[in-house]
Structure formats: structure tokens, C-alpha cells
N, C-alpha and C positions, 0 to 999 in steps of 0.2 A: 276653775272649779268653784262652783257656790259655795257659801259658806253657810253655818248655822241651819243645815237642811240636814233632815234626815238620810240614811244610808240607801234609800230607795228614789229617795231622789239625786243623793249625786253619782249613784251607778247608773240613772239614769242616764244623766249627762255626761258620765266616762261613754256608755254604750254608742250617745249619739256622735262624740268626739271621734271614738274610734271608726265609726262606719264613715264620716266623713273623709276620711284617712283612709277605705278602702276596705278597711280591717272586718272583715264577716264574723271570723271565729279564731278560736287561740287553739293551740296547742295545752293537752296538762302533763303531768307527770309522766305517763305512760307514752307519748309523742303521738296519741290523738287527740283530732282536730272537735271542739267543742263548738258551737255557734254561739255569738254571744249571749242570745238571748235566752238562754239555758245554762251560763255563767252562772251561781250565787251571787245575789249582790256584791254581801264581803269579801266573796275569792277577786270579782272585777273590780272594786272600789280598789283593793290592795295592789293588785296587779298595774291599774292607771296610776295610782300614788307611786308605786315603785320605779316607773318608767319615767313618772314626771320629774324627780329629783335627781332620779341620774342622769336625765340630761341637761337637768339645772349644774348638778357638779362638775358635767364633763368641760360642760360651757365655761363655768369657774375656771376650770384647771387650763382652758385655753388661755383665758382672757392672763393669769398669773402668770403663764410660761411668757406669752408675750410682754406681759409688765417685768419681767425679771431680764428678758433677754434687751427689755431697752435701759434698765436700770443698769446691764453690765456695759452698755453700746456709750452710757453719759459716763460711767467709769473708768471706762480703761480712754476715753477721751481727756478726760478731767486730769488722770492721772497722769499722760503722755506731757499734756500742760504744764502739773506741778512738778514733772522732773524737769521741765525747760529751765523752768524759773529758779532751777535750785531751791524748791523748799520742799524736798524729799531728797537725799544724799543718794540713793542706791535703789536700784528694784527691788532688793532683797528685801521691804518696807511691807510686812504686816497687809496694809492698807492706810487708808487717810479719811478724813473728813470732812465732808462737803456740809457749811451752811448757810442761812440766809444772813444778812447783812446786820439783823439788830440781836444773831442770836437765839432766836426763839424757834428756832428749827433748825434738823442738821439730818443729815444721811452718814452712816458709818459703814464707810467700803472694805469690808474686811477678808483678806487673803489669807489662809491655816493651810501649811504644809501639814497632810497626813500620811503615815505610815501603817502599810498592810502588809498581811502573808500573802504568799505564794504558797496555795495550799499543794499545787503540783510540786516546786522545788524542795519543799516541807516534808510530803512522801516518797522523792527519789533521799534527800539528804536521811529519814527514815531508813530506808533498808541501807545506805552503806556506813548508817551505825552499830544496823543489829552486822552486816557483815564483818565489823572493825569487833566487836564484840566476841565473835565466833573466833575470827583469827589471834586473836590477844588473848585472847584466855579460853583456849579451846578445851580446856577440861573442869571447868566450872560453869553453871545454870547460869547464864546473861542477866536472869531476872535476879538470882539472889545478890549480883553484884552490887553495890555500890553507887558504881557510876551509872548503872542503866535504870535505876531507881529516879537519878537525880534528874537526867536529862530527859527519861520521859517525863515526870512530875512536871519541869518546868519548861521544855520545849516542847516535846510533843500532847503536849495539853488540850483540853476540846474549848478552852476557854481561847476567847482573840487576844488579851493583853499582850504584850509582847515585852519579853524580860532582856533588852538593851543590853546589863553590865552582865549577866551570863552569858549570853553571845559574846562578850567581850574577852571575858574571862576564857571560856572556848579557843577562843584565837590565839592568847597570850597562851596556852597551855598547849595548842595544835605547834604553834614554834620549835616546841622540843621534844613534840610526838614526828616518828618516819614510819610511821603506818599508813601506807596509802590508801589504804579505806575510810581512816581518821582523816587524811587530806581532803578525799573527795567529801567524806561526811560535812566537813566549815564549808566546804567548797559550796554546796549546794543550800546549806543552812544559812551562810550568809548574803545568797540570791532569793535565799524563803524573804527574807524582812527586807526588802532592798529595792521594793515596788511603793512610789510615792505618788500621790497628786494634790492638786489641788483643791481647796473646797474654798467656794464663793461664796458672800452673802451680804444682806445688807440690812441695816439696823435703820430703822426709821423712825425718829423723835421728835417731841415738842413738850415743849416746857409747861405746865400745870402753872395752876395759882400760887403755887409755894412755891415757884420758881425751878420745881424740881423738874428733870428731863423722863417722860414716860413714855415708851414705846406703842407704838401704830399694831396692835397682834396683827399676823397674819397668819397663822398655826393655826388650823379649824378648830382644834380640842382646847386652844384655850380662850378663845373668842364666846365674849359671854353675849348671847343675846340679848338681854334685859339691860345692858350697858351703855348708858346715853353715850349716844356720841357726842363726841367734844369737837 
């Protein structure tokens, strides 16, 4: 695309781009077929900008998935190595870090065990509380209780946090509950939070003039254009 041209001249040259490509006329809003040359400038200027970057992005998004799946390929090599040599005790290791010889660069291979709901086991453990509810205190409003305040507040919440020592608590208290609805209720509450995996990632660094270690962005939103590269 020309630069520093007015908009009638680079719709010009989107128009002749697209005809080369085959491209006669577009479709608009309505799913009729437009010919280009009956386009507004500014709808086809915007329309070839739009298409031009999203296939700049998508190209991006390839070239990173592939830099990411060879950055995991030298890692879990690397790491097979530093468990040889003993200088990692156990798999259960975080991650480790890969650097160059004088220091002034490093790769941080980092492994976080995450914890999530099971929003399905979340909703069956749901109703055999409201039914442990119904059966335990069948002549009392479930909602004025007590306990059905607590456990929706902090279980069944729309928020993701996940509240650990109430679940906890729950269990220690289900021991000397024999309501089998209260059974199945932990039963299914403690396969809600009991879905884990893994999250990979990798930090890539080099040392500044003050010796400090500053990170490689690779995050689109915090990637400043106007920032020399080093």
C-alpha cells in the first residue's frame, strides 16, 4: 500500500490489488454483491486495511504457536537432561532455567499447577444440597436458613475463586453428618474443584546496562511500538 497518498489514490490501488486476485465486487451489509468500482473510496480503503492486518495477525499467531511449540520441544529436552544429572531432585519442579554461559541471558521454563471448577459436578452437587435441605429441615424456608445462605454465598457463587478451607471445613463436618443427600452433596462438590492442569510458559530475558534482567514482551497490549529495540 502507498504511502503519504491520498484516499483516492490508495483505494485506487486496493481496487487494482483486489482485481488482480480475481476479486470483481464485494458483498455489503445486506449480502448484496457491490462491484468494486461503485465501492466509496473510504468503505474499500477500510475494508483492504482490514483484511490486510488480519492476515498479518493470523500469520503472527502462526509463526508464535510454532516458536512456543519448539520453545516447549528444547524444554522438556533440557529438562529430561537436568533430571539425569541430578540437578533437579524430582518432576514435581516448578520449572528451571536455561542460560547462556556469561549470564546475560536466560529462558525461564515455568510449570503452575492450576485448579478449576467443574461447573457440571458444581450443578448436580447443587441440587442434592437444596435436596439435603428439604429433607433436614422440611418445615423451615431453605433460604431463611443459615446454612443455605452460607454455602450458596461461598460455593455456589458466580465468581471462579475457589474457597479451599470451606470445602475443607464441608468434609470435616459431612463425617458426622448421615444424611445421604449431604453425602452425595461433598460427593460431587469435591469432583466440582478436583479438575487440574497444567499451564506452560516461558520468560525470556537479558540483562540492561544496569545489569538488571528485563523481559523479551511478547503480549500484543503491552508491546510498545515506539520502543528501540535493544
Amino acid at each position: 500500500m502507498p504511502k503519504n497518498k491520498t484516499i483516492a489514490q490508495q483505494a485506487g490501488y486496493a481496487r487494482r490489488t483486489l482485481k488482480r486476485k480475481g476479486i470483481e465486487s464485494l458483498p455489503d451489509y445486506t449480502g448484496r454483491d457491490v462491484p468494486i468500482d461503485y465501492v466509496p473510496n473510504l468503505d474499500l480503503l477500510r475494508h483492504f486495511r482490514c483484511i490486510e492486518l488480519l492476515e498479518e495477525a493470523e500469520a503472527l499467531r502462526t509463526e508464535l504457536r510454532k516458536f512456543k511449540a519448539k520453545c516447549q520441544d528444547i524444554g522438556d529436552e533440557m529438562y529430561v537432561q537436568l533430571m539425569e544429572e541430578n540437578e533437579i531432585r524430582d518432576s514435581s519442579v516448578g520449572g528451571f532455567t536455561m542460560g547462556t554461559f556469561d549470564k546475560t541471558q536466560r529462558v525461564l521454563f515455568r510449570m503452575d499447577s492450576v485448579k478449576d471448577k467443574n461447573h457440571e459436578q458444581l450443578t448436580l452437587a447443587g441440587k442434592y444440597w437444596n435436596r439435603f435441605m428439604e429433607d433436614e429441615y422440611p418445615d423451615t424456608d431453605p433460604k431463611q436458613h443459615f446454612l443455605y445462605s452460607v454455602v450458596n454465598d461461598l460455593v455456589f457463587n458466580a465468581k471462579e475463586e475457589i474457597d479451599t478451607g470451606l470445602i475443607n471445613v464441608m468434609n470435616k463436618y459431612g463425617d458426622r453428618m448421615k444424611n445421604k443427600y449431604f453425602k452425595k452433596f461433598l460427593e460431587h462438590l469435591n469432583q466440582a474443584y478436583d479438575l487440574r492442569h497444567t499451564k506452560r510458559y516461558e520468560i525470556f530475558e537479558k540483562r540492561d546496562g544496569q545489569g538488571k534482567y528485563k523481559s523479551v514482551l511478547l503480549t500484543y497490549s503491552k508491546v510498545d511500538p515506539l520502543e528501540e529495540s535493544s
